[in-house]
C-alpha positions as CSV (number, residue, x, y, z in Angstrom):
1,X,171.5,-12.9,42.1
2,X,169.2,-13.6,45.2
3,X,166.8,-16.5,45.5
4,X,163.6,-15.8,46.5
5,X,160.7,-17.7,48.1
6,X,157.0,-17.1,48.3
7,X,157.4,-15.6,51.9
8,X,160.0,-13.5,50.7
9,X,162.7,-14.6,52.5
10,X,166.0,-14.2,50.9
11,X,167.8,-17.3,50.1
12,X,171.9,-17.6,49.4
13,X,173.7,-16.1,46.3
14,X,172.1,-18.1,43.0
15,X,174.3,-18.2,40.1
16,X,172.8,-17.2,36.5
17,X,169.8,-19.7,36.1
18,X,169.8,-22.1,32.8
19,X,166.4,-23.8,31.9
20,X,165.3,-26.9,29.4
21,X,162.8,-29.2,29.6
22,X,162.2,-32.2,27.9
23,X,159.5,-33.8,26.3
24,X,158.7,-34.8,22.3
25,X,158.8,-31.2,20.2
26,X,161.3,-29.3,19.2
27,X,161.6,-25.3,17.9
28,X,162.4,-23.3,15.2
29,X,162.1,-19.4,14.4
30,X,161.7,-17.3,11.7
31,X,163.1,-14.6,11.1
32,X,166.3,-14.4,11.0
33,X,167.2,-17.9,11.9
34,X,165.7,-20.8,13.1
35,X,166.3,-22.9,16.3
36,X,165.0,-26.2,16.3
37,X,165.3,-28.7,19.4
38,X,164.6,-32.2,19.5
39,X,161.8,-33.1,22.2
40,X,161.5,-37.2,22.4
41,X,158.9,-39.5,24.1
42,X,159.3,-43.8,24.4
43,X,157.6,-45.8,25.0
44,X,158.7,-49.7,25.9
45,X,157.1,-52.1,27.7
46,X,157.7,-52.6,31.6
47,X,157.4,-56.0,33.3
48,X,157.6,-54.6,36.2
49,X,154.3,-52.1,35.9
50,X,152.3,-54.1,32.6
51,X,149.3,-51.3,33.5
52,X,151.6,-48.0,32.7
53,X,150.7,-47.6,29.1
54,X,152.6,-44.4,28.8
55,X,155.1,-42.6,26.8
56,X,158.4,-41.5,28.9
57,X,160.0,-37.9,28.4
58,X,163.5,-38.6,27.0
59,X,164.4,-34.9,26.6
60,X,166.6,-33.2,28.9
61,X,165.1,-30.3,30.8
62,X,166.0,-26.7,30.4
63,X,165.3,-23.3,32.8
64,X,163.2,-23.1,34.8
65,X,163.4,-26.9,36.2
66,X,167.2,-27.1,35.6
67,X,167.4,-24.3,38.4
68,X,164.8,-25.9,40.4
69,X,164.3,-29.8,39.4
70,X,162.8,-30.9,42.6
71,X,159.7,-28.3,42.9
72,X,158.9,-29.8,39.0
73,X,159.5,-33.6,39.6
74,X,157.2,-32.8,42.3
75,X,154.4,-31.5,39.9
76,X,155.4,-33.5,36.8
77,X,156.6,-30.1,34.8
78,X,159.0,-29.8,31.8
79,X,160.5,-26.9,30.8
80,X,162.3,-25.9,28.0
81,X,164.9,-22.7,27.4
82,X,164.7,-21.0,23.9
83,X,167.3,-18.1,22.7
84,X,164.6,-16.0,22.1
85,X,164.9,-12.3,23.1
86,X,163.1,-9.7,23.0
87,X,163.7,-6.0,23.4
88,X,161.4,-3.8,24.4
89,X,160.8,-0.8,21.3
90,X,160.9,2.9,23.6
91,X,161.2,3.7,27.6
92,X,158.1,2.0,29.7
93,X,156.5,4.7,31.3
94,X,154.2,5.0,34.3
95,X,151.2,2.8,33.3
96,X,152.2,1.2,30.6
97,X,151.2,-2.8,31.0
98,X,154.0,-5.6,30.6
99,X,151.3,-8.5,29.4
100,X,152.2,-12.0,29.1
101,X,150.7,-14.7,27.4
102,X,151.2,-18.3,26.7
103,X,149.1,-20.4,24.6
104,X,147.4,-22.8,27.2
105,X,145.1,-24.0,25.1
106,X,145.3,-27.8,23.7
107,X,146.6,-27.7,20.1
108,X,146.4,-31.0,18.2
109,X,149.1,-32.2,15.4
110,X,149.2,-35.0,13.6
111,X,152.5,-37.5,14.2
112,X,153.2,-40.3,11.5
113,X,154.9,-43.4,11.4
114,X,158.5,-42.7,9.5
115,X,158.0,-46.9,8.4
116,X,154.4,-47.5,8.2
117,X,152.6,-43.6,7.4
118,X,150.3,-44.3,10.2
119,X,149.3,-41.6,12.1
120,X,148.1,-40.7,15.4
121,X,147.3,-37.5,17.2
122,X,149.6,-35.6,19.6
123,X,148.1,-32.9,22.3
124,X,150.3,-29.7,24.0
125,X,149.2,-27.2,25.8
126,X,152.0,-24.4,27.2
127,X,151.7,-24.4,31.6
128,X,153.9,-22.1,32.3
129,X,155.8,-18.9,31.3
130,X,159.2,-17.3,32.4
131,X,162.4,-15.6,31.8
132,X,164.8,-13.5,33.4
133,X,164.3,-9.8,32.2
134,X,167.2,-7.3,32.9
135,X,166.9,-3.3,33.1
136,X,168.7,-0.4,31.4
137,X,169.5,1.2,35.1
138,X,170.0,-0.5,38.4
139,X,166.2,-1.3,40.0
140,X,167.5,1.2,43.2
141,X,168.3,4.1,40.6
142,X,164.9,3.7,38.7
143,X,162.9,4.1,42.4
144,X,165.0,5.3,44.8
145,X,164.8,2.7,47.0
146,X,167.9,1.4,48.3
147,X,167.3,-2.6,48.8
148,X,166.7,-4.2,46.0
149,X,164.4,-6.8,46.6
150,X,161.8,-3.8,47.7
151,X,162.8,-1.8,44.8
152,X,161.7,-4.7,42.5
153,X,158.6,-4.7,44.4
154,X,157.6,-0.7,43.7
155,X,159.2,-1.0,40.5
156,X,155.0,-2.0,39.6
157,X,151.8,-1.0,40.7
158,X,151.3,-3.9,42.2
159,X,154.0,-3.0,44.5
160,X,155.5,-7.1,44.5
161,X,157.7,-8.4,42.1
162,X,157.5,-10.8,39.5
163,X,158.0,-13.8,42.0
164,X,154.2,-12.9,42.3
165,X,152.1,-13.1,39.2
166,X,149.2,-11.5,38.3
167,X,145.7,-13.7,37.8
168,X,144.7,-15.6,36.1
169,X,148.5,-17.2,36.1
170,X,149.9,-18.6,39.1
171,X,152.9,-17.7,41.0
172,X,155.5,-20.7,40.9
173,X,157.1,-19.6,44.8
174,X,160.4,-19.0,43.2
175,X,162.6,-16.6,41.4
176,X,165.4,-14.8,41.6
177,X,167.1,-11.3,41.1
178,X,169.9,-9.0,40.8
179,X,170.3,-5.0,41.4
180,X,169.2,-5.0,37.2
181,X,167.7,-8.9,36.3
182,X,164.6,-10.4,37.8
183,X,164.2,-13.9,37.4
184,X,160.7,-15.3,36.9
185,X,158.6,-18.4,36.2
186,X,154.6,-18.5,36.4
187,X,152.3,-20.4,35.8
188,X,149.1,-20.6,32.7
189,X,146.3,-22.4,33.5
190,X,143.9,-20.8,31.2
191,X,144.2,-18.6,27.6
192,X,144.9,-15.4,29.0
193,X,147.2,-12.7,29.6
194,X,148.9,-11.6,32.8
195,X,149.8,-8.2,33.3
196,X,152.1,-5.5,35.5
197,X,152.2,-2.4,35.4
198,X,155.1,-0.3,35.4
199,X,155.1,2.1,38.3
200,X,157.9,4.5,37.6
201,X,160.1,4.7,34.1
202,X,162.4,2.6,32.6
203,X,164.5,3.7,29.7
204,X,165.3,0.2,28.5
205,X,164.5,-3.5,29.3
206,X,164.9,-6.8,27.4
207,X,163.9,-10.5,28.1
208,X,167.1,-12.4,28.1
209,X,165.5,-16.0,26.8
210,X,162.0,-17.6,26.7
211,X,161.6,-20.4,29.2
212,X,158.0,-22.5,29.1
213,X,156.9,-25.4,30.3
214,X,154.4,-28.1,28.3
215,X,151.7,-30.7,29.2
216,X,151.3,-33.1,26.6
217,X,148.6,-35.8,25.9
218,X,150.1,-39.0,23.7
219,X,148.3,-41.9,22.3
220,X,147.8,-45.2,23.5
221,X,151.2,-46.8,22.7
222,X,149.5,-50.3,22.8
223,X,147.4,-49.3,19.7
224,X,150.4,-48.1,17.5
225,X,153.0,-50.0,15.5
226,X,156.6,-49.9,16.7
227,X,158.8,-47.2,15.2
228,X,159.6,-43.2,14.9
229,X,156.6,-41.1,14.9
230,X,157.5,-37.5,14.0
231,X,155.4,-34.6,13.5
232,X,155.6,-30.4,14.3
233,X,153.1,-27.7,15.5
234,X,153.8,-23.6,14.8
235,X,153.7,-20.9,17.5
236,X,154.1,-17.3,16.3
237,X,156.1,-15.1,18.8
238,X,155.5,-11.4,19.8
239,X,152.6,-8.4,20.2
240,X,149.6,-10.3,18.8
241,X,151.5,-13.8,18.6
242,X,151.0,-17.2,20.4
243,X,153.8,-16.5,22.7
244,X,153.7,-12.5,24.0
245,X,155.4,-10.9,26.8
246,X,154.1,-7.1,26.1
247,X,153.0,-4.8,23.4
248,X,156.3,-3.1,23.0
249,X,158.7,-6.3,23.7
250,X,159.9,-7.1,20.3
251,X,161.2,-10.8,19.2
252,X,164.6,-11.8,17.6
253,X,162.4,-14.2,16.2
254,X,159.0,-14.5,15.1
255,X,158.1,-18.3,15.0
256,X,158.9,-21.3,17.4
257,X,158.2,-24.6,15.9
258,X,158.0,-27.9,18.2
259,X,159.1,-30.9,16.2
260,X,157.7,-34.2,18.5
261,X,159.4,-37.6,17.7
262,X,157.4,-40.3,19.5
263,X,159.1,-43.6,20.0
264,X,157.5,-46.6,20.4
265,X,159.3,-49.9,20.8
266,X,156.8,-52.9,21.3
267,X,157.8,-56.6,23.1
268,X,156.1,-59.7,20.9
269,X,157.8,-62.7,22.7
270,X,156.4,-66.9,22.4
271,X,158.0,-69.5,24.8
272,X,156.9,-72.6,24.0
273,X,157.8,-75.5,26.2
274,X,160.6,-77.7,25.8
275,X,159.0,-80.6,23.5
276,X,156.3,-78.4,22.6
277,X,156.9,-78.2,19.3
278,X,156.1,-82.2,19.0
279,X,152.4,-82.5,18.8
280,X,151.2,-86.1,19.3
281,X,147.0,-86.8,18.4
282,X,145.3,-88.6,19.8
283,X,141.8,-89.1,20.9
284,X,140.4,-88.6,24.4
285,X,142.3,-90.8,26.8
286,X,144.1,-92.2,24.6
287,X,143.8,-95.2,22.1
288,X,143.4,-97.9,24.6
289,X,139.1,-98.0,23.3
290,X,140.0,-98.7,20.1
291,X,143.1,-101.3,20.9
292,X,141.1,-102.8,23.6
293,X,137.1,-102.8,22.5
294,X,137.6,-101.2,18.7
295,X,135.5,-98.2,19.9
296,X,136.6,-95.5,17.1
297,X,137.0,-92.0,18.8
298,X,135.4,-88.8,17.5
299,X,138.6,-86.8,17.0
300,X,142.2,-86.3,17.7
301,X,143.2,-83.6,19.0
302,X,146.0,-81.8,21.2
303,X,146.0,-78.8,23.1
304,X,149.8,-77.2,23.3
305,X,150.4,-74.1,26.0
306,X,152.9,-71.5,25.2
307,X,153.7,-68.0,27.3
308,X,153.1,-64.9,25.0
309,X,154.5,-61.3,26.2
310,X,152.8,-58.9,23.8
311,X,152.6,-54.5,24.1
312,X,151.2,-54.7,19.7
313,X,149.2,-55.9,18.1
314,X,149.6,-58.9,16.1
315,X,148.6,-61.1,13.7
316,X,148.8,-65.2,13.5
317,X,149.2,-67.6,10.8
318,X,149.9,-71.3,9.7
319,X,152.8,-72.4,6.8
320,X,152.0,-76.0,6.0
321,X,154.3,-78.6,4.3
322,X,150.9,-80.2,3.3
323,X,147.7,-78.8,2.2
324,X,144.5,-81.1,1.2
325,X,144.3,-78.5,-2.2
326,X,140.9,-76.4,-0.7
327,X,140.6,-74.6,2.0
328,X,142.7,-72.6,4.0
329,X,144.1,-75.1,6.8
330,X,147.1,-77.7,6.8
331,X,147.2,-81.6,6.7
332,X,149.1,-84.6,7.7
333,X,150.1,-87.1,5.7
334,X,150.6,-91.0,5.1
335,X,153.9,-91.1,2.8
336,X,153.7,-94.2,2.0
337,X,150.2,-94.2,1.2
338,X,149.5,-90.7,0.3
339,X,146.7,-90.5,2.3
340,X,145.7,-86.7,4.4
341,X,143.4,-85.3,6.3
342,X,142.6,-82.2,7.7
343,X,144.0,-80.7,10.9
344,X,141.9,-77.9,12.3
345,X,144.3,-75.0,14.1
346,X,142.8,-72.2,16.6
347,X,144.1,-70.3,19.5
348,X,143.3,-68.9,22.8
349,X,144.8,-66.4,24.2
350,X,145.3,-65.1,27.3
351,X,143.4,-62.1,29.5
352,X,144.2,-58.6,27.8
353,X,144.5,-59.9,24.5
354,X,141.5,-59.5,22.1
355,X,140.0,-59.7,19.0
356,X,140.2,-56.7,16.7
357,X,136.3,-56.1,17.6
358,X,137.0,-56.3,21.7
359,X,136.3,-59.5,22.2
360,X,138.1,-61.9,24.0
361,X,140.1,-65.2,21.8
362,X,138.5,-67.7,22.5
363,X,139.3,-70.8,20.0
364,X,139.5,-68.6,16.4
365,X,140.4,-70.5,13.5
366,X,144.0,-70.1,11.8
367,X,144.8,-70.5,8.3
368,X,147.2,-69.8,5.9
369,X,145.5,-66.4,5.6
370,X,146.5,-64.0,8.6
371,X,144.3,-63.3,11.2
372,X,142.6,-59.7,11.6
373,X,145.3,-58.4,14.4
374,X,144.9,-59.0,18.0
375,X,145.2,-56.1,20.4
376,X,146.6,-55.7,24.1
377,X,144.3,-53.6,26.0
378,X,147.4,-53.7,28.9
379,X,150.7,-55.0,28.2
380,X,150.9,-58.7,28.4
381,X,154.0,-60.2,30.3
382,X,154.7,-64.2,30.0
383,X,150.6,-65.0,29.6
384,X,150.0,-68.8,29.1
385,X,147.8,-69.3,25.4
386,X,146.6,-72.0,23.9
387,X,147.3,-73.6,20.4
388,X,144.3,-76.6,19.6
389,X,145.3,-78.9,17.3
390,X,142.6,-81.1,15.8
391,X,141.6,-83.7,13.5
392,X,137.4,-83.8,12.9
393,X,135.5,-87.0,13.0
394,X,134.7,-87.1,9.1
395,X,138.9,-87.2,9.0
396,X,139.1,-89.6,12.1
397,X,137.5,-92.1,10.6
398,X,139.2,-91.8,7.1
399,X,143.0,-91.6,8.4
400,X,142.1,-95.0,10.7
401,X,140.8,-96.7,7.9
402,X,143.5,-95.9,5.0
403,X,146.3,-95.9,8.2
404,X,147.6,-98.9,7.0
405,X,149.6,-99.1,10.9
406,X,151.2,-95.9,9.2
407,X,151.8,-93.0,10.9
408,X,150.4,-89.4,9.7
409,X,153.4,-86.7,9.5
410,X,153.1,-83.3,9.0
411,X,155.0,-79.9,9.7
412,X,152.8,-77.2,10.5
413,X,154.2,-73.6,11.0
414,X,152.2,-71.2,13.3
415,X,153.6,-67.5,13.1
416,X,152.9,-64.8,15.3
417,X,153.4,-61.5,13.2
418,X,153.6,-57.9,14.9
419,X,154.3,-56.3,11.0
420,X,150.7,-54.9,11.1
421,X,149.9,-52.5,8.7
């Protein structure tokens, strides 16, 4: 087999080409069996680039850009490599058209938490169509042309061969052939079919596999919950199918199904300072106005940092070892005494974290009731927040009286929970 470039130069020996591609689907066919391959997408959080909100292709590639992987990581293709073959039904003769379509079209499917059921919607479109297609009779003895690389040219009307594709698809610049195979890849940009024409007879030809490449469009991964999310779409394979390559090419198999898996593994990290997890009250400036002139402050309060790294949403909520018996806050407590009052808990959070209706957090209230969920509009990496601890100036003024030169003790428990459903 001969490489082949868009200039048609030849190019050194190439040994049989292999395709796959990878991606989140997988196929399956009907008829007599069914072939199903796994196509996988992940997404996980990247310090490094907190703005790239995207899914990753896991899947390996197969034909087309496993013989040329450089000409697709330079225009971000996949391809994939099914055993599909098809054979065509009688001899081509003169004028008969070889049509090749690909559905290019966006088709939606539904994907679905395997933990939570929640669902989101997946979007592929086919870009690309190849294969290697092999003749009954060398390509010389079917024109009479001695090179081969012409005779594959006047083998169709056209009078160039298949490294050249007919509009609307789009030539891919390579391919290559043998004295009986052509190897092919083109491009679909739009739902259409491609055709050639056959310019002399051919007994017999088949299409050894069905190589395509795929586009997809994923969800926002900072919306979804962490987990597997799995879901398939159905193409139908020959004459009037999804997938054609010519009215008298029959199909080994009738059906290809994509099966997507969509992985999404989400970073909810709090660093609270060393000591941080003491919280002393006090008011403003400290208690030298009331030791010094008995001027009672307003409140006590006590603002606490801590670094969040979030790509999920989230929710937040207090535990308290003591509750005043109403309400939905925590207290602290004289144990001698028995004597509480109320602390008041909110947050702030940092810049691409906000409220479930946009907004940004800005001091909201925490209970022991959770929180509607934050969301990360980007993924947050080590972001300082703020925890406010506070005691009103109705409780001020009662804990002073009733202190007794007791201290007021209590645990409070914030939690920071990502198991949003």
């Amino acid at each position: 087999m001969t490489i082949m470039t868009t200039n048609g130069r030849a190019a050194q020996p190439l040994k049989k080409m292999t395709s796959a591609v990878g991606v989140l689907m997988a196929l399956g066919m009907t008829q007599a069996h069914a072939v199903n391959q796994e196509i996988r997408a992940m997404f996980q959080p990247d310090p490094s680039q907190p703005g790239k909100n995207l899914f990753i292709n896991q899947t390996p590639n197969g034909g087309y850009c496993v013989s040329f992987p450089d000409k697709c990581a330079a225009n971000n293709m996949f391809s994939i490599e099914l055993p599909v073959r098809h054979d065509s039904d009688r001899a081509l003769v003169p004028g008969d058209d070889v049509s090749l379509r690909a559905p290019a079209d966006w088709r939606r499917l539904t994907v679905t938490n395997q933990d939570t059921q929640e669902t989101e919607i997946v979007e592929v479109r086919i870009t690309g169509i190849g294969s290697r297609f092999v003749l009954s009779h060398r390509v010389q003895d079917l024109t009479g042309i001695a090179n081969a690389a012409q005779a594959h040219d006047r083998l169709w009307t056209s009078q160039t061969g298949w490294l050249y594709a007919p509009a609307p698809c789009g030539g891919s610049g390579l391919a290559g052939y043998s004295d009986t195979s052509y190897r092919f890849f083109w491009h679909t940009p739009v739902l259409a079919s491609c055709t050639k024409t056959a310019a002399f007879r051919i007994p017999a030809m088949y299409f050894e596999k069905l190589d395509f490449a795929y586009e997809l469009r994923t969800p926002n991964p900072l919306g979804m919950s962490s987990g597997l999310y799995t879901g398939s779409i159905a193409y139908t394979v020959g004459p009037t199918g999804d997938f054609q390559l010519g009215s008298m090419m029959r199909p080994d198999d009738g059906s290809i199904t994509l099966d997507f898996v969509l992985d999404v593994l989400h970073t909810l990290k709090v660093d609270i300072p060393p000591g941080g997890n003491h919280v002393l009250l006090e008011p403003q400036g400290g208690w030298q106005g009331w030791l010094e002139s008995g001027r009672r402050p307003t409140r006590l309060y006590r603002d606490q940092t801590f670094n969040i790294s979030a790509s999920s949403k989230f929710t937040m909520k207090l535990e308290c070892e003591h509750d005043l018996g109403f309400g939905d806050g925590c207290a602290i407590m004289n144990r001698e005494t028995g004597y509480a009052g109320a602390v008041d808990v909110s947050v702030s959070l940092p810049h691409g974290l906000t409220d479930s209706a946009g907004r940004p957090v800005r001091n909201v209230p925490l209970g022991r009731t959770a929180t509607a969920p934050f969301q990360p509009g980007i993924y947050v990496d080590r972001k300082p927040g703020t925890l406010h601890f506070e005691v009103a100036e109705q409780y001020t003024n009662w804990l002073i009286d009733n202190a007794g030169d007791k201290p007021y003790k209590g645990n409070i428990t914030v939690i920071w929970d990502s198991e949003v459903h």
